[in-house]
BALOBA-1460 file (C-alpha; in Angstrom, 3 decimals):
// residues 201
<rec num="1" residu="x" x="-32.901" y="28.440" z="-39.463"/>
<rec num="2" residu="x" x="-33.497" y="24.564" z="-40.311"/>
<rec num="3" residu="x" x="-32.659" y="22.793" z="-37.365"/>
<rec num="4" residu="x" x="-35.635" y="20.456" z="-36.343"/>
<rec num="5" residu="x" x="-38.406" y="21.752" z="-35.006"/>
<rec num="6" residu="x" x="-37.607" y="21.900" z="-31.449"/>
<rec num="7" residu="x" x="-34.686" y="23.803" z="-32.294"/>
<rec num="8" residu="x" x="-36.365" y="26.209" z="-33.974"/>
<rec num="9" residu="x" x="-37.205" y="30.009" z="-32.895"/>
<rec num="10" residu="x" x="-41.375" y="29.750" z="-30.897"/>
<rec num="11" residu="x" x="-41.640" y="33.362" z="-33.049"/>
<rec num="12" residu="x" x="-41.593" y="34.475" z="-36.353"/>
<rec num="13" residu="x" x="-39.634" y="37.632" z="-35.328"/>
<rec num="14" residu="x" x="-37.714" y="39.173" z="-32.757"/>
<rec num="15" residu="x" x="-36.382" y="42.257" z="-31.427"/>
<rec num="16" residu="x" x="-33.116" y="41.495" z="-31.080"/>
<rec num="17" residu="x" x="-31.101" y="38.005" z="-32.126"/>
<rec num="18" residu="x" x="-27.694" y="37.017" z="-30.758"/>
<rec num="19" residu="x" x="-25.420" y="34.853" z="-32.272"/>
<rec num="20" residu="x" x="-23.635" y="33.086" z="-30.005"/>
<rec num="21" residu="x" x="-24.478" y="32.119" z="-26.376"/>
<rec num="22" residu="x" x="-21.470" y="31.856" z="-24.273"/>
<rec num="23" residu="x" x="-20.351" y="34.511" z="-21.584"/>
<rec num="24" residu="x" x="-20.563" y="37.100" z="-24.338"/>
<rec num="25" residu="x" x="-23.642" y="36.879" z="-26.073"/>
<rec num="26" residu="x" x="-25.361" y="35.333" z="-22.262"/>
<rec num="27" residu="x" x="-24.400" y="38.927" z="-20.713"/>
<rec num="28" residu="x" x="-25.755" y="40.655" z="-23.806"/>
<rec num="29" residu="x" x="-28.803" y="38.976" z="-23.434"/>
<rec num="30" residu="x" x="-29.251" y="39.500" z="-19.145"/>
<rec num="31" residu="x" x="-28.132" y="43.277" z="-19.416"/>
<rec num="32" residu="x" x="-30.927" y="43.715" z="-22.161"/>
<rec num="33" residu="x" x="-33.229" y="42.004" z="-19.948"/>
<rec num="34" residu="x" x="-32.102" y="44.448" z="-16.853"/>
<rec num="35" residu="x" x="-32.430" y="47.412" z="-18.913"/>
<rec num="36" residu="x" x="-35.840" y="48.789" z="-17.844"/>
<rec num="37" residu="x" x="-35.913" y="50.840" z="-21.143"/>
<rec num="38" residu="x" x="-35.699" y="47.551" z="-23.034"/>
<rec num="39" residu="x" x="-39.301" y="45.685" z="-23.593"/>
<rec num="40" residu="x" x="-38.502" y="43.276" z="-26.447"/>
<rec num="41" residu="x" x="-38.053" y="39.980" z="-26.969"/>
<rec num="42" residu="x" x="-34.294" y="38.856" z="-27.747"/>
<rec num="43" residu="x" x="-33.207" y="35.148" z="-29.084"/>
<rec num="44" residu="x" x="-29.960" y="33.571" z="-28.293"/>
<rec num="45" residu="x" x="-28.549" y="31.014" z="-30.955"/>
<rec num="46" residu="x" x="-25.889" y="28.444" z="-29.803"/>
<rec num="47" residu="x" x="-24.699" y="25.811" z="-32.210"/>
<rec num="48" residu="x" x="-23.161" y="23.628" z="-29.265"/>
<rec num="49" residu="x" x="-24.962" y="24.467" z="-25.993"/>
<rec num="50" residu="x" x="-22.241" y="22.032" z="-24.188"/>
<rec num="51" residu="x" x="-19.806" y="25.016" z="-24.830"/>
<rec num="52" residu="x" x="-16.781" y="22.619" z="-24.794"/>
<rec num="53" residu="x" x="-15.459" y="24.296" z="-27.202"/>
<rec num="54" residu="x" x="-16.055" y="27.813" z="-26.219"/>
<rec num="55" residu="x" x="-13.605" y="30.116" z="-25.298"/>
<rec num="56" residu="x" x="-15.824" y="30.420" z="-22.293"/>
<rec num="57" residu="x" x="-14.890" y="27.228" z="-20.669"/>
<rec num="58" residu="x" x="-11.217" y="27.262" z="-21.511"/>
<rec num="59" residu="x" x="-10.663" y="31.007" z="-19.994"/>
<rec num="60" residu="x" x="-8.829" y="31.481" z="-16.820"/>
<rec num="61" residu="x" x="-11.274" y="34.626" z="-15.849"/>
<rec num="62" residu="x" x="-8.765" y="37.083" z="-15.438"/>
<rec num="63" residu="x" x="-9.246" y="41.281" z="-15.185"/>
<rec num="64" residu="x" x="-6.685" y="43.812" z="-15.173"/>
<rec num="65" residu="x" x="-6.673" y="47.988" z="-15.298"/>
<rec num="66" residu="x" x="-3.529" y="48.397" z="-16.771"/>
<rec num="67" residu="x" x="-4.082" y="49.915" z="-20.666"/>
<rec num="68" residu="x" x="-3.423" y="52.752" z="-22.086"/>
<rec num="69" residu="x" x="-6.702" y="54.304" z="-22.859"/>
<rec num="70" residu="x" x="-9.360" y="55.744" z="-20.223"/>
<rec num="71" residu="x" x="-12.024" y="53.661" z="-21.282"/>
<rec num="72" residu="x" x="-10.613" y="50.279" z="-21.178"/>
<rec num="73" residu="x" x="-9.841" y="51.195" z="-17.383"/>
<rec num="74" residu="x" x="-13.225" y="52.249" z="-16.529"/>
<rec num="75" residu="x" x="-15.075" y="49.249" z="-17.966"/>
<rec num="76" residu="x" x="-12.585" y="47.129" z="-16.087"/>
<rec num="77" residu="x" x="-13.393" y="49.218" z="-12.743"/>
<rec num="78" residu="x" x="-17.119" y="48.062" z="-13.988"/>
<rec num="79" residu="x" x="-16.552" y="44.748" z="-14.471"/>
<rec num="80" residu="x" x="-14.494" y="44.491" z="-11.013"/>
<rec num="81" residu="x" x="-16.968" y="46.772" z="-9.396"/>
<rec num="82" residu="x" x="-20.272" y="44.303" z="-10.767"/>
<rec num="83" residu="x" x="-18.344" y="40.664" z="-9.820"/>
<rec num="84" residu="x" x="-17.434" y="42.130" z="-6.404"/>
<rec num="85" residu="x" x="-21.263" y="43.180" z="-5.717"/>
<rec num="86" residu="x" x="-22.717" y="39.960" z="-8.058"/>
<rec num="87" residu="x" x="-25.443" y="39.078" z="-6.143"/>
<rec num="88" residu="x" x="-26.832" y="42.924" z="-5.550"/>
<rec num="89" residu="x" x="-26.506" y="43.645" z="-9.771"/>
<rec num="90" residu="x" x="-28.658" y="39.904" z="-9.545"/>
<rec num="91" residu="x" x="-31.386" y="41.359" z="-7.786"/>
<rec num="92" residu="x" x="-30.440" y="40.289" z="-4.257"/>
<rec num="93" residu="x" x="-31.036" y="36.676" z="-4.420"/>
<rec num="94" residu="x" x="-29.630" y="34.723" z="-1.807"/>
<rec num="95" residu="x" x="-29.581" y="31.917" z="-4.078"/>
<rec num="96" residu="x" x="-26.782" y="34.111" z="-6.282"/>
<rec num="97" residu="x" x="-23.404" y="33.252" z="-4.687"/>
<rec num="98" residu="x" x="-20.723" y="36.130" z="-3.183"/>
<rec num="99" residu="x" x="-17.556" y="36.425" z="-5.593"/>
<rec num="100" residu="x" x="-14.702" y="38.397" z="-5.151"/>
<rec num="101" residu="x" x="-11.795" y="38.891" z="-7.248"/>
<rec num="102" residu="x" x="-8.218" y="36.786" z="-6.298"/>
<rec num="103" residu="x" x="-6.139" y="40.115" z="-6.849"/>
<rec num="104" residu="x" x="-2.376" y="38.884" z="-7.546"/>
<rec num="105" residu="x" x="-1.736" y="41.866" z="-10.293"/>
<rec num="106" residu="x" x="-0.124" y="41.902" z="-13.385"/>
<rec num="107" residu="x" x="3.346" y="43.127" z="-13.778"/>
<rec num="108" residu="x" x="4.918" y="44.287" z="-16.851"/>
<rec num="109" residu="x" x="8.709" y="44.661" z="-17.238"/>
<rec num="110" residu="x" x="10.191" y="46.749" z="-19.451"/>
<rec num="111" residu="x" x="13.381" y="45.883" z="-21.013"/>
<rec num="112" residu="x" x="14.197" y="49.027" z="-23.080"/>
<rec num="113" residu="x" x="14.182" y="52.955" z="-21.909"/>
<rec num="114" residu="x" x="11.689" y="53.365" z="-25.104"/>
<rec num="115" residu="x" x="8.955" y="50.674" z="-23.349"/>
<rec num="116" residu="x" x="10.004" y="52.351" z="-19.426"/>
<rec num="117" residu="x" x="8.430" y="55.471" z="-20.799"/>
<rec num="118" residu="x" x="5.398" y="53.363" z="-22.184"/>
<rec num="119" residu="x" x="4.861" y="52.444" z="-18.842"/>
<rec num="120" residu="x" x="5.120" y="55.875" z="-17.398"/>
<rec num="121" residu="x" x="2.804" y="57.549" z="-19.446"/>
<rec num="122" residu="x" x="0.297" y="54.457" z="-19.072"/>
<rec num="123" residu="x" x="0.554" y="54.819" z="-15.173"/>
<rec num="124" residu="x" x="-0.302" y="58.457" z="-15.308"/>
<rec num="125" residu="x" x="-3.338" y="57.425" z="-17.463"/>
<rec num="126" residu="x" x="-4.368" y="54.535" z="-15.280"/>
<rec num="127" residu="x" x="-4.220" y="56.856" z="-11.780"/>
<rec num="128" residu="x" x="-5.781" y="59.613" z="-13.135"/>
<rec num="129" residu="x" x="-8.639" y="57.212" z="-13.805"/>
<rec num="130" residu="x" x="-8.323" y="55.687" z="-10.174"/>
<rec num="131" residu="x" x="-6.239" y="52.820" z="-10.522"/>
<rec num="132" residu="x" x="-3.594" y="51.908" z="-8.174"/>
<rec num="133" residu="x" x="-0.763" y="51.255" z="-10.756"/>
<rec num="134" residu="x" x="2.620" y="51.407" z="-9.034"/>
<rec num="135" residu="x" x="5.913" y="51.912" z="-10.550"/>
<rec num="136" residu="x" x="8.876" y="49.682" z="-9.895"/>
<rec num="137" residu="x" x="12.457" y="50.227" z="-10.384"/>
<rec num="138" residu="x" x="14.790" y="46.878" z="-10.779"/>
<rec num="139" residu="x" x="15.849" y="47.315" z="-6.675"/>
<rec num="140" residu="x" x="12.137" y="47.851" z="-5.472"/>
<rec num="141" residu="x" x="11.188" y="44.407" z="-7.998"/>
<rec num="142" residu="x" x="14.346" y="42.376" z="-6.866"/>
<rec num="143" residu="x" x="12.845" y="43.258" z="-3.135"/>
<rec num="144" residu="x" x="9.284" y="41.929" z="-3.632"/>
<rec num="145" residu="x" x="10.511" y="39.271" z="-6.456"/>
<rec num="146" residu="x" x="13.787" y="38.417" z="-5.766"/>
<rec num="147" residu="x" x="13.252" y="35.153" z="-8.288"/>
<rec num="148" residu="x" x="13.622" y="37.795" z="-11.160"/>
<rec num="149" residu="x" x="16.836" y="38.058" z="-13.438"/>
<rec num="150" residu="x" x="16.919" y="41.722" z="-13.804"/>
<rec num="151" residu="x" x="19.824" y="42.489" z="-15.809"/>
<rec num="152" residu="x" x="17.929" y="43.815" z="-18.226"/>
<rec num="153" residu="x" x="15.323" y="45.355" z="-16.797"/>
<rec num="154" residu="x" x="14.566" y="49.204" z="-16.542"/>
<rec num="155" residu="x" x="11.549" y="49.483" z="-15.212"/>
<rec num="156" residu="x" x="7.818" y="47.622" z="-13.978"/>
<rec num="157" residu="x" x="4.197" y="48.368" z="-13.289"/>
<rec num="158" residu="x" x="1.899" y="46.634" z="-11.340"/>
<rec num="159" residu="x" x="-0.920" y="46.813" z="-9.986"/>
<rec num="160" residu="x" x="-2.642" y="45.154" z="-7.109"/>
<rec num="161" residu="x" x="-6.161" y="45.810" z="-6.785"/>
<rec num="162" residu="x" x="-8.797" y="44.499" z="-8.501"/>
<rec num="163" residu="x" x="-6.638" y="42.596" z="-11.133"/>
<rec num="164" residu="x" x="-6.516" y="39.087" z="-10.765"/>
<rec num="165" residu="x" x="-8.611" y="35.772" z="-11.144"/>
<rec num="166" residu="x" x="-12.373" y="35.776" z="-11.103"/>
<rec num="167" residu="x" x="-15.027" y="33.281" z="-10.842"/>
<rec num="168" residu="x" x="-16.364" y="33.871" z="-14.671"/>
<rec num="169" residu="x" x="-17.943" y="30.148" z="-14.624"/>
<rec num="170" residu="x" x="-20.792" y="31.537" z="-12.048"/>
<rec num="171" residu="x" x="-20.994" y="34.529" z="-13.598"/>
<rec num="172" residu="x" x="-21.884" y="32.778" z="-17.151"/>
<rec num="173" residu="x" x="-23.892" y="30.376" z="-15.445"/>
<rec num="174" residu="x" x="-26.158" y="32.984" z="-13.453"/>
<rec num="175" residu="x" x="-26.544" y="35.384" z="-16.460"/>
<rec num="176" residu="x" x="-28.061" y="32.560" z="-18.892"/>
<rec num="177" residu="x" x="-30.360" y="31.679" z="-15.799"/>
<rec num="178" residu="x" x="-31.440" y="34.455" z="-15.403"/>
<rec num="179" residu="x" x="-32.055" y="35.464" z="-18.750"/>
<rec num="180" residu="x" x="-33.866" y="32.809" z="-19.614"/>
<rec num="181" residu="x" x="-36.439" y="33.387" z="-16.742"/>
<rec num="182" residu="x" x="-37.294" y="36.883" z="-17.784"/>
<rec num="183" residu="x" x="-38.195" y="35.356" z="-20.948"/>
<rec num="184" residu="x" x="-35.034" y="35.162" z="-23.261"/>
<rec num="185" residu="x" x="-35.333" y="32.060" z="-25.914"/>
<rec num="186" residu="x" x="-32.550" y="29.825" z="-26.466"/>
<rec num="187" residu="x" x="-32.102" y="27.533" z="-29.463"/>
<rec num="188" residu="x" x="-29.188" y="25.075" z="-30.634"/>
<rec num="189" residu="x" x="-28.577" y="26.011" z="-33.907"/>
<rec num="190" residu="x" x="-26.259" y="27.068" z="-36.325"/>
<rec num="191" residu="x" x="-26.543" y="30.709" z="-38.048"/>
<rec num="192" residu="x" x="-24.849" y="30.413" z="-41.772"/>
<rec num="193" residu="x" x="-26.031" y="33.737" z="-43.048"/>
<rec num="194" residu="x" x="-27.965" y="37.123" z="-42.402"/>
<rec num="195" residu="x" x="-30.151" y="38.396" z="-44.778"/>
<rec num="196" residu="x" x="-30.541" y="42.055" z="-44.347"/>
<rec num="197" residu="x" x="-33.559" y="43.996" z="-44.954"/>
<rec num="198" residu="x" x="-33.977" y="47.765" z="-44.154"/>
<rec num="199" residu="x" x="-37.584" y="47.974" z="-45.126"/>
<rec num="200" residu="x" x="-38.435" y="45.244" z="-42.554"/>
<rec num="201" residu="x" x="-40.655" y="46.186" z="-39.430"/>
């Protein structure tokens, strides 16, 4: 790195270096910093610490638990699970605001029989998993949407817990405080390359 000098790293080495310091690479760095196994020292690098440009500030924070695979579904349940109960993962500080999740629900309309029986096998997936996908045929959608054109419609899924909006500007915000007072470094800089040594301690 060869940023001026207050931009540069305070060590000559590190445990662990992130590239990249918005929501991502900030989370990376607090849930390292939570992990009582972990005792090393991590460095975040952040070319533009405004993050105007960051996907970060231009996302609208949204969750859902409809995919196809168990796994996505269970790391959404997670992420609902650790926004819901923020300021308990946070250690309890009353300082750390509640959040909750705006749960509207994502519906998906499918316009061919070959896509209906996407959706069907996805739901089975989804509530074996504990989601509370629910199945909609074009009378039960015209009921609770009557705004829809359904001509062509065979089938929809939704789901209306804990798939919505979020508040993922507090949640960014908190986990770079946070990481930075148990002792993770932050530096503006730019990383152009990685030189990669296996011999290195």
């Amino acid at each position: 790195m060869t940023g001026p000098p207050e931009n540069r790293p305070s060590r000559s080495a590190y445990d662990v270096v992130i590239i990249g310091g918005a929501i991502m690479g900030s989370s990376a760095a607090w849930f390292l910093t939570d992990n009582a196994d972990f005792n090393g020292r991590v460095l975040v690098v952040e070319r533009d610490p405004s993050y105007a440009q960051a996907s970060t500030t231009h996302t609208n924070s949204c969750m859902r638990q409809q995919f196809s695979t168990e796994l996505n579904i269970r790391i959404s349940q997670f992420a609902a699970d650790f926004v819901k109960n923020f300021r308990d993962y946070m250690g309890g500080d009353p300082a750390v605001p509640a959040l909750s999740i705006h749960s509207f629900g994502y519906l998906y309309l499918a316009d061919h029989d070959e896509f209906a029986d996407v959706l069907r096998a996805n739901q089975k997936i989804q509530l074996a998993a504990g989601a509370a996908t629910e199945l909609l045929t074009p009378d039960k959608i015209a009921v609770r949407y009557p705004f829809y054109h359904l001509d062509d419609i065979r089938l929809a899924s939704i789901n209306l817990v804990d798939e919505g909006y979020w508040d993922g500007a507090t949640v960014f915000d908190w986990w770079r405080r946070q990481a930075r007072q148990r002792g993770v470094e932050y530096i503006t800089d730019e990383v152009v390359a990685i030189d990669s040594d296996s011999k290195a301690g």
